[in-house]
C-alpha positions in Angstrom: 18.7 1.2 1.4 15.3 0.9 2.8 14.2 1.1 5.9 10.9 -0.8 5.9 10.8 -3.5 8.4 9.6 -6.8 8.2 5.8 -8.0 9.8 6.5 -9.0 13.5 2.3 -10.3 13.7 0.7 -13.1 11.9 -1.6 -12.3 8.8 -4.9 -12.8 10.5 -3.6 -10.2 13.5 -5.8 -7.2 13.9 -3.3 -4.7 14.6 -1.1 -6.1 11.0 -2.5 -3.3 9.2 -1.5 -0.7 11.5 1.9 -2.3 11.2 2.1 -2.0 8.0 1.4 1.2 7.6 3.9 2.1 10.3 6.6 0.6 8.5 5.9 2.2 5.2 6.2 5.6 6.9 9.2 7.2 7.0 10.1 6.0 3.6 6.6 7.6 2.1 7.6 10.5 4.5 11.0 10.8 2.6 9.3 10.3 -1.2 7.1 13.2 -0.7 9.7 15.5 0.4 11.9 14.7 -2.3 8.9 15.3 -4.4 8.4 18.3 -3.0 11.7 19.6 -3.1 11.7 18.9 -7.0 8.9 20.8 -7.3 5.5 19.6 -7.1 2.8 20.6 -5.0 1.3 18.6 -2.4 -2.2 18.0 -4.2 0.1 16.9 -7.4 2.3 14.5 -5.4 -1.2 13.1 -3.3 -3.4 13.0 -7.0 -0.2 11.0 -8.2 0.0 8.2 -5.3 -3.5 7.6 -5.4 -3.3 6.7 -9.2 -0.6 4.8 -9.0 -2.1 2.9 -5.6 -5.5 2.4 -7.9 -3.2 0.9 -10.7 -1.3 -1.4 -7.9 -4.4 -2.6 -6.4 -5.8 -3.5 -10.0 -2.4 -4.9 -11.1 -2.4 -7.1 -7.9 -6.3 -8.3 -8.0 -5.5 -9.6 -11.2 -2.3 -11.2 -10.5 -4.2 -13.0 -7.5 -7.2 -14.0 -9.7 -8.4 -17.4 -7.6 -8.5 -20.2 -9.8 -11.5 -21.9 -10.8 -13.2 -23.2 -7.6 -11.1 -22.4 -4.9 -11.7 -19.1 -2.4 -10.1 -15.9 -1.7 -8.5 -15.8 2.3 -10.4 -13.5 4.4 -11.4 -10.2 2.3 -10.4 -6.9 4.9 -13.8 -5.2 5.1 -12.6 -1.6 3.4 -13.1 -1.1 -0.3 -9.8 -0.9 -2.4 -10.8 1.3 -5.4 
């Protein structure tokens, strides 16, 4: 079962990033290992997450396409590529 909590701070709050990233964690901590244990290298299992984060970001821009007209919330100033 996961262990990834829940956001405790509004979507606009400074700090939800952090959180995020702080609840992912221990569960990205525990998928690398087991990667690791199978096998694969460290710059394998890092080349792999970055493709498939590139693909999620690009699957996810296009799922949240605005329509026609209307505007995309506040844009977080670093560059998802």
């Amino acid at each position: 079962m996961s262990k990834i909590v829940a956001p405790t701070v509004h979507d606009d709050h400074p700090e939800r990033q952090l959180e995020c990233q702080r609840a992912i964690d221990c569960e990205f901590q525990a998928l690398t290992g087991i990667a690791e244990r199978a096998g694969w290298s460290w710059q394998e299992i890092a080349l792999a997450l970055m493709d498939l984060t590139e693909e999620y970001v690009m699957e996810m821009r296009l799922n949240a396409q605005p329509e026609r007209g209307a505007t995309l919330a506040r844009p977080d100033p670093r560059t998802l590529h």
